[in-house]
N, C-alpha and C positions, 0 to 999 in steps of 0.2 A: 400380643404375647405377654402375659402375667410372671412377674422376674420374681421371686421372693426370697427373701435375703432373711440368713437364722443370725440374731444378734443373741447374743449369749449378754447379760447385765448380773453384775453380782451386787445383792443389798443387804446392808445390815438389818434385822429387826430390832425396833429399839425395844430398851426397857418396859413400854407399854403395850408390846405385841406387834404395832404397826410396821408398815411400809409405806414407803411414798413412791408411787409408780410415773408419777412425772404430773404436768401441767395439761401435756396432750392429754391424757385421762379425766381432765374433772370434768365433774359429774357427769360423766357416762357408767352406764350399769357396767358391772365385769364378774365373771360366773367365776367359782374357785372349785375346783374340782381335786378333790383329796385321793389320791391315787392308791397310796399308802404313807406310815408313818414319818417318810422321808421326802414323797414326791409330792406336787401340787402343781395343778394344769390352770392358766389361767388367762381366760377370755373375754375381750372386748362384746358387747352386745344389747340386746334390750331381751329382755326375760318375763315370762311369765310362767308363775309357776301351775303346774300339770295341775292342780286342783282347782284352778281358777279359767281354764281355757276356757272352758265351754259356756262362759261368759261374752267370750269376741265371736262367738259365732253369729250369723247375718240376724238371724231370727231371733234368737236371744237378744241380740242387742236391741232392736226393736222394740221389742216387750221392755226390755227394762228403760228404754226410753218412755213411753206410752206409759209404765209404772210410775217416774216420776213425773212424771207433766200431772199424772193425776193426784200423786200427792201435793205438789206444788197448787192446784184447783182446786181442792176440795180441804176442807177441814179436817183438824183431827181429832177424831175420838177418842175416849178415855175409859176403853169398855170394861176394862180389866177383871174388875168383879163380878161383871157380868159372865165372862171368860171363865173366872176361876169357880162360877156356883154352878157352873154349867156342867165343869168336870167332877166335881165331885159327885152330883149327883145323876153322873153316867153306871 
């Protein structure tokens, strides 16, 4: 059985904006969710953000593994002008 106990903590903001949410918290991520002008939700967690997901997906990761092992093997180019005469004279 999960007991979960609501602690109420009141904190000053200093002059620089901040909060110090304790020791338990460092460096772990914590999302702040702004409710409205006066509320603010705020969560322990590991986040990534919705435009970057489909980066952790199985297949993706692969490929971008397999991406850099071959930039890591192979040298690199410096094709640029070649790149940039290409488009202009598309």
């Amino acid at each position: 059985m999960m007991v979960q106990t609501n602690t109420i903590i009141i904190k000053r903001v200093g002059t620089n904006g901040q909060i110090s949410l304790g020791k338990e918290y460092a460096g772990q991520q914590i999302q702040i969710s702004k409710l409205n002008n006066k509320t603010m939700l705020i969560k322990s967690g590991s986040f990534i953000p919705d435009d970057e997901k489909w980066l952790y997906s199985r297949k993706n990761t692969a490929t971008l593994e397999n991406a850099i092992q071959w930039t890591e093997n192979n040298e690199r180019r410096d094709n640029f002008d070649e790149i940039r005469i290409a488009i202009e004279n598309d």
